[in-house]
C-alpha positions, 0 to 999 in steps of 0.5 A: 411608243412615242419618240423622244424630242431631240434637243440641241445645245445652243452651240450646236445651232450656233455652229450649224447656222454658221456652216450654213452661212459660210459654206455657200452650198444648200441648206437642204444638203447641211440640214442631211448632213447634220442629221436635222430637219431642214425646217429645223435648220431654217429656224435656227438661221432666222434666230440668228438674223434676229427674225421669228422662229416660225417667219421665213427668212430673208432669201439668201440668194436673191440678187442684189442691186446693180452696183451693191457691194456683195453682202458679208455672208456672200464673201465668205461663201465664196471664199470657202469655194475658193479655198474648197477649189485650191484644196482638190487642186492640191489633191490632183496635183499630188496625186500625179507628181511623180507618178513614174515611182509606182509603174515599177518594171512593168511594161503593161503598167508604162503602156497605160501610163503613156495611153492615159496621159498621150493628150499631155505628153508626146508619145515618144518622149514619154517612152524614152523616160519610161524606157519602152520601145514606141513600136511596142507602145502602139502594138499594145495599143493594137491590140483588144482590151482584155475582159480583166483589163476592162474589169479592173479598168471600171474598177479602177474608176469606182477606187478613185471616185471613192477616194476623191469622196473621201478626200484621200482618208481611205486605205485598202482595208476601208476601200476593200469594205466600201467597194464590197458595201455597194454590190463589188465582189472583189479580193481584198488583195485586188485592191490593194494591187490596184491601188498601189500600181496607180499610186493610190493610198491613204493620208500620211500618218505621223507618228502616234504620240499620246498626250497625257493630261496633268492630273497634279490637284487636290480634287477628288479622283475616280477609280477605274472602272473600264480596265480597258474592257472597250466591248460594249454592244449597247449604246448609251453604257459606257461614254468616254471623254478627252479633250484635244488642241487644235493648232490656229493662226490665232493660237490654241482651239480646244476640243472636248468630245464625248464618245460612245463606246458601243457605236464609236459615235461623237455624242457630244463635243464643245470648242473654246479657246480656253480649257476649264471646266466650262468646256467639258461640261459643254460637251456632255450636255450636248450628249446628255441632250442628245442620247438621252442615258438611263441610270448607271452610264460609266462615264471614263475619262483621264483625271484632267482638273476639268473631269475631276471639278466638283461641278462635273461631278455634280452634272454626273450625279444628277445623270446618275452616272458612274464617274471611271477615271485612266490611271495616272499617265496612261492614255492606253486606258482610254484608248478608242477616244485617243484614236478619234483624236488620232483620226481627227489629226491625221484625215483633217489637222494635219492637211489644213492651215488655219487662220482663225479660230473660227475656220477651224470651227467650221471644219470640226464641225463638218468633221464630226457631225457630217463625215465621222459620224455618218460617213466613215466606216469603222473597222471596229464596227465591221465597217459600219458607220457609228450612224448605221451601228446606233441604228442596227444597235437601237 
């Protein structure tokens, strides 16, 4: 059978060059992140310096002249490690603040604490803080290591390589199910003890507060067709859309995405500063582009002016696609998009300050196509990622 020909919209290769150009790592690693050829990649960048598709590029990182002021692209890659560097400086310095509050009244938990820890503080003052003897300190020193304390010791290094990977966004059921994933045959409860007892956890969750849409205009309105029946094995059946705000220093930056309900993948998503319908209609081309749907694709959204608009409804009936709309004011019918979103804010918003639109851009885009997509595992899909669902599904 022959393989269909991926096609991507114009903005997806915009925002590809552009991470490739500001993130200073190398194009082999952006092009496995996104899930395209590197080739691919690499023609994309040369559209956008203006050289043909098939040339090669002007090196990157050929050195310049002495004396030459750094080039545009050279200053923003470094500011972006720069900022990359404060970030894990933060990271580490959080994690160890106060780490006395997670030792509780165990001695052997203190012990490892001051052993860990023996380089930075004397020995001493830390028993005093810590409300142990010295004398009991260096007795437990003494003595042989355990072989669980060795075995929780090893996996106490895999939990904490894990959660610097994913940048703090795991809790113990997602750790539980990664760790199991690469060969550890250990209890969920096991972990979660470990965790706790080292100070280990989740990002901080806000309180869930769902957006409703203003649905007050005169266009034509869909029913609903999805009556929150949110099963679907196959791909490419039912897709739901929403669109998100995402707070910058330049003001609003407005996301619309397009989900697939099966595999839980972001098929489809645009960015603008503006809300209209040009918006939505940018992220269903790119999934249209992308999956490629068959005749009677339900496509659920809330009854936002931007679904509703005739040339939305004009884009779907070329798709022959089945309009489904939420009733008015009630978010829980699209409910999987809401906890992308909420997802989106929790593990990425929330921990960042933006000063553009164009660092959030940037952000969003590694986000979705390189970390949602491909590397969080979703308890939904039996802790698979929707890459890996599409796959098994497909």
């Amino acid at each position: 059978m022959t393989k269909t020909r991926r096609e991507f919209t114009p903005e997806f290769k915009r925002e590809a060059v552009a991470l490739l150009e500001s993130s200073g790592r190398p194009l082999m690693q952006i092009a496995t992140e996104l899930g395209i050829s590197p080739s691919m990649l690499r023609n994309w960048r040369a559209v956008a310096r203006g050289a043909s598709p098939r040339s090669r590029a002007a090196p990157r990182d050929l050195p310049a002249g002495p004396g030459a002021a750094p080039s545009p692209a050279d200053q923003a890659a470094e500011i972006a490690r720069l900022r990359r560097e404060l970030d894990r400086t933060r990271m580490e310095r959080d994690g160890l603040k106060k780490p006395h509050r997670h030792l509780r009244g165990d001695a052997q938990m203190k012990f490892g604490f001051i052993e860990q820890h023996a380089r930075t503080f004397p020995v001493r003052l830390m028993c005093r803080v810590l409300q142990v003897s010295p004398s009991g300190y260096y007795a437990w020193r003494s003595r042989p290591e355990s072989a669980r304390a060795m075995a929780n010791r090893r996996l106490l290094q895999e939990v904490q390589s894990l959660h610097a990977r994913h940048q703090g966004r795991y809790g113990s059921p997602r750790m539980h199910a990664a760790l199991r994933a690469e060969g550890h045959r250990v209890s969920r409860g096991r972990v979660e003890r470990l965790m706790h007892r080292h100070g280990i956890r989740a990002l901080g969750r806000r309180r869930f507060r769902p957006t409703t849409t203003d649905s007050r205009h005169s266009l034509p309105v869909a029913p609903n067709l999805l009556q929150q029946e949110f099963t679907v094995s196959v791909p490419n059946r039912v897709w739901l859309a929403d669109i998100t705000y995402i707070p910058t220093g330049e003001g609003w930056l407005y996301l619309a995405a397009v989900l697939d309900l099966a595999t839980r993948k972001v098929v489809g998503w645009a960015m603008r500063d503006h809300m209209r319908t040009e918006l939505t209609l940018g992220a269903l081309m790119m999934a249209t582009q992308r999956q490629r749907p068959g005749p009677g694709l339900i496509h659920h959204s809330d009854r936002g002016s931007q679904y509703a608009a005739e040339a939305y409804a004009r884009e779907l009936a070329s798709m022959k696609a089945k309009p489904s709309m939420s009733r008015t004011g009630c978010c829980y019918d699209n409910a999987p998009m809401e906890s992308f979103f909420y997802s989106l804010k929790v593990e990425l918003v929330h921990q960042r300050n933006w000063a553009t639109r164009e660092e959030a851009r940037r952000d969003l885009l590694g986000y979705i196509e390189s970390y949602y997509n491909r590397q969080r595992i979703h308890s939904a899909l039996g802790y698979l990622t929707p890459e890996q669902a599409e796959r098994k599904a497909s």
